[in-house]
Backbone as CSV, one residue per row, in Angstrom:
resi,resn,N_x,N_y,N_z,CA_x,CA_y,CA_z,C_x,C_y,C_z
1,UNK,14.993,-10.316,-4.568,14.105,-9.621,-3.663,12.745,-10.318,-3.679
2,UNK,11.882,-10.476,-2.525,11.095,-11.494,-2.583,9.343,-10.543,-2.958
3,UNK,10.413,-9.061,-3.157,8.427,-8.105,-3.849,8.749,-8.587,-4.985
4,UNK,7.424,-9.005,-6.019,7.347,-9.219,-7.442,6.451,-7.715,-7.990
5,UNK,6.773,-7.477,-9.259,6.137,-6.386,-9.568,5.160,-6.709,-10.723
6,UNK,3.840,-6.535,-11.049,3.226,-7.093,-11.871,3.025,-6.334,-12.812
7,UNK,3.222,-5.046,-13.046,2.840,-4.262,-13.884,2.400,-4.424,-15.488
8,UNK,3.491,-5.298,-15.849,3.359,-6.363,-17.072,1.681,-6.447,-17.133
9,UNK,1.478,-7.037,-15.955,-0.103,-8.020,-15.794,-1.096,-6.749,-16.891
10,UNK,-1.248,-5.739,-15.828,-2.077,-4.573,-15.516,-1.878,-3.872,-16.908
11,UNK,-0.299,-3.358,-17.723,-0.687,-3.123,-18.995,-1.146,-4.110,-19.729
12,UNK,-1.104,-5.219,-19.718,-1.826,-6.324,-20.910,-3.165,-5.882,-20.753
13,UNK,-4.422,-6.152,-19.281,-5.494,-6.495,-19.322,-5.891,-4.772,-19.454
14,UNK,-5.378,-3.843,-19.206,-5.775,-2.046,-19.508,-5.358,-2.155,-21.173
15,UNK,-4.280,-2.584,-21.603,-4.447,-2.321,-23.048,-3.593,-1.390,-23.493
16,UNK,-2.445,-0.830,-21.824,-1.618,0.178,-22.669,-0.036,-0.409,-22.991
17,UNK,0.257,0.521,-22.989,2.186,0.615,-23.422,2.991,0.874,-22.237
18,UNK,3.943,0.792,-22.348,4.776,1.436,-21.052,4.737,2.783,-21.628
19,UNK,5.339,3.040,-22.335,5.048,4.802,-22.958,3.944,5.599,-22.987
20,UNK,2.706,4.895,-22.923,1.846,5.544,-22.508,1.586,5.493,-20.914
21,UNK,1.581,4.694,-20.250,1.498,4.437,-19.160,2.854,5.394,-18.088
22,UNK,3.135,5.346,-19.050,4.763,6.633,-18.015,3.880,7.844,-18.174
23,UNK,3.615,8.422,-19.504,3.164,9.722,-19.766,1.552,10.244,-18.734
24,UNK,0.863,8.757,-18.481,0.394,9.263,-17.284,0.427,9.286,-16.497
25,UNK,1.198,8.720,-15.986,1.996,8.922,-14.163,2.436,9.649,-13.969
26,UNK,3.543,10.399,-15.429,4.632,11.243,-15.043,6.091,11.126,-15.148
27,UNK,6.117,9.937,-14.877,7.296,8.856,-15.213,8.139,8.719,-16.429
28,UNK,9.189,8.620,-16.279,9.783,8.370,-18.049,9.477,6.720,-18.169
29,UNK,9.819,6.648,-19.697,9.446,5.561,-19.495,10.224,4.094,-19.726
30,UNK,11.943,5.003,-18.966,12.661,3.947,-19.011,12.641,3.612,-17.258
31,UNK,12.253,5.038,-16.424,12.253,4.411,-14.873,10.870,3.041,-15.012
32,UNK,10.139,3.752,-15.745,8.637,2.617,-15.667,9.043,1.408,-15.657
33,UNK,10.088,1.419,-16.627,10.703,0.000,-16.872,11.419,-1.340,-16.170
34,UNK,12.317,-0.048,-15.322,13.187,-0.453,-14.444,12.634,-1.037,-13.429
35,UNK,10.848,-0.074,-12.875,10.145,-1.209,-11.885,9.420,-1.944,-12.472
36,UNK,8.926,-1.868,-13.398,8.579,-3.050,-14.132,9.268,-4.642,-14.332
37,UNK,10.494,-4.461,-14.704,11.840,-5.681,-14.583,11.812,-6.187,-13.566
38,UNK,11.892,-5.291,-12.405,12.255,-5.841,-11.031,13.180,-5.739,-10.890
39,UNK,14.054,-4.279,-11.436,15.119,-3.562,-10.927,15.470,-2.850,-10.159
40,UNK,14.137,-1.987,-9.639,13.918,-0.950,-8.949,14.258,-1.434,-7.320
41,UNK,14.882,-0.569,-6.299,14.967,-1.141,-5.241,13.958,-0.313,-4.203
42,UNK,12.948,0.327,-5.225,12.090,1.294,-3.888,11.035,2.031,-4.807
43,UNK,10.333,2.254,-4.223,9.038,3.145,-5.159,8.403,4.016,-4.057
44,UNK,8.051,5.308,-4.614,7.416,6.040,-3.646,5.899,5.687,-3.893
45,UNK,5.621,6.284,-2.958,3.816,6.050,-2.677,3.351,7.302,-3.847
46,UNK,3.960,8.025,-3.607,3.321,9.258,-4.708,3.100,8.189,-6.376
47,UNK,4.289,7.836,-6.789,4.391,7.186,-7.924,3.367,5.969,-7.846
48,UNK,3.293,5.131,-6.584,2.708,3.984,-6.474,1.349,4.553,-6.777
49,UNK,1.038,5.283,-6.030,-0.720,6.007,-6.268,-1.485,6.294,-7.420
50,UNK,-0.141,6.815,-8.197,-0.319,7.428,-9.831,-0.464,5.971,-10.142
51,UNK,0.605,5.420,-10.638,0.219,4.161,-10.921,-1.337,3.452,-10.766
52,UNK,-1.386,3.235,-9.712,-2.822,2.673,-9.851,-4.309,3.542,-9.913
53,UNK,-4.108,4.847,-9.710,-5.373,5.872,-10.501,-4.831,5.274,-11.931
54,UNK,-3.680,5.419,-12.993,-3.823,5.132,-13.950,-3.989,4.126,-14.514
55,UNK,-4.093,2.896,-13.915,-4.791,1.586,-14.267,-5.770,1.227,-13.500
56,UNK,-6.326,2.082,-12.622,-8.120,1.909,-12.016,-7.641,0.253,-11.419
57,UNK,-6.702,0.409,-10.098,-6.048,-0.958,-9.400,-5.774,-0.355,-8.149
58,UNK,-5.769,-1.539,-7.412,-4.965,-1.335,-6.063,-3.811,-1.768,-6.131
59,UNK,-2.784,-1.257,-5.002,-1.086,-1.291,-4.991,-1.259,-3.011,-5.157
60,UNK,-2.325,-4.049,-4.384,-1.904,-5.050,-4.194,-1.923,-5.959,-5.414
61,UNK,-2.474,-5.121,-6.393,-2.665,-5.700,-8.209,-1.695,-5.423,-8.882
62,UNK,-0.541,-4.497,-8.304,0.722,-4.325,-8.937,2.316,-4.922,-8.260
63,UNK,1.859,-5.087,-6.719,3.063,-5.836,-6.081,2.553,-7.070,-5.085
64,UNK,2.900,-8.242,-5.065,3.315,-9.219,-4.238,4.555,-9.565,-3.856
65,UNK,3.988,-10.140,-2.815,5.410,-10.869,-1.504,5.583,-12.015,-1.756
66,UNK,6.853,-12.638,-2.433,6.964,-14.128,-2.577,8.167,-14.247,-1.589
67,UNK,7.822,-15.584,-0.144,8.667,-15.971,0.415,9.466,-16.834,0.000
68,UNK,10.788,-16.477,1.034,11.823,-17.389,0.006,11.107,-18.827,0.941
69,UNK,11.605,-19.648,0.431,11.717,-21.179,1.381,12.807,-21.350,2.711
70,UNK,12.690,-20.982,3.556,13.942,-21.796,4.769,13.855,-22.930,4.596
71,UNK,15.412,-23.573,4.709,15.671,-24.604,5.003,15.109,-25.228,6.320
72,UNK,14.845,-24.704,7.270,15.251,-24.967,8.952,13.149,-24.742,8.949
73,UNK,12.822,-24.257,8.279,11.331,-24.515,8.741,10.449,-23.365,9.486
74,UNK,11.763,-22.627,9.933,11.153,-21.553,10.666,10.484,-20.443,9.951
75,UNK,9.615,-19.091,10.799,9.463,-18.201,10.420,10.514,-17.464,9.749
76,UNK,10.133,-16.252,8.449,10.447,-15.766,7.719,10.840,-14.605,8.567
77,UNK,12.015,-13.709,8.349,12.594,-12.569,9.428,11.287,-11.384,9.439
78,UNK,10.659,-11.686,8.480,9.769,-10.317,8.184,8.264,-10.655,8.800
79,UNK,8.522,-12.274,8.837,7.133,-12.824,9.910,7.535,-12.232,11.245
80,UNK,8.643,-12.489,11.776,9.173,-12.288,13.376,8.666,-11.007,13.483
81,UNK,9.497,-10.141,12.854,9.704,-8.710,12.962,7.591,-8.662,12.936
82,UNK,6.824,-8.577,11.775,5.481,-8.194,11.850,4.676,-8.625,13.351
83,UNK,4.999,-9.943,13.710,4.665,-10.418,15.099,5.306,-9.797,16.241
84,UNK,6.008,-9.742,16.688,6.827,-8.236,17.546,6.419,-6.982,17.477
85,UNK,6.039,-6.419,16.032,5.321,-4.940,16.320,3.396,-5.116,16.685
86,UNK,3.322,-6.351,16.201,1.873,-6.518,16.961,1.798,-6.864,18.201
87,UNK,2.406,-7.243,18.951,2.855,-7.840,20.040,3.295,-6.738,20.862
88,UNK,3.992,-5.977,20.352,4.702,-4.840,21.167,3.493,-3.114,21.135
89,UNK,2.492,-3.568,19.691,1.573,-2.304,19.873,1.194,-1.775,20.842
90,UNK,0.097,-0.898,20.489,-0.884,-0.392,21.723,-1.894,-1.004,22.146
């Protein structure tokens, strides 16, 4: 999947645990884990939010977009698709 999840990053430079860091989100702290790995195939915004009130971050300090490479050179399906709904807006 081409989201990376950084969370790793954010407990090193905050200083916590995943176990602590679940207990303030809410989270257990084997799901914490699971998006942490880069197992998870979805995260809610509720959780995403907690998350970053509890490390004083924005969503974009906990997830990036790494494109894959095409062979062929072209745009990425998720470039097309973003250019089409701007294109097609109001």
């Amino acid at each position: 999947m081409p989201i990376t999840v950084d969370i790793d990053v954010m407990l090193a430079k905050r200083k916590l645990s995943v176990g602590e860091l679940a207990d303030r989100v809410g989270i257990t702290p084997a799901n914490l884990a699971v998006l942490k790995n880069g197992r998870a195939k979805a995260v809610r915004f509720t959780t995403l939010a907690a998350l970053c009130e509890a490390l004083d971050c924005q969503p974009g300090d906990l997830l990036r977009f790494e494109a894959k490479d095409t062979a062929g050179g072209g745009p990425q399906p998720s470039a097309t698709v973003a250019k089409a709904e701007v294109e097609d807006g109001p």
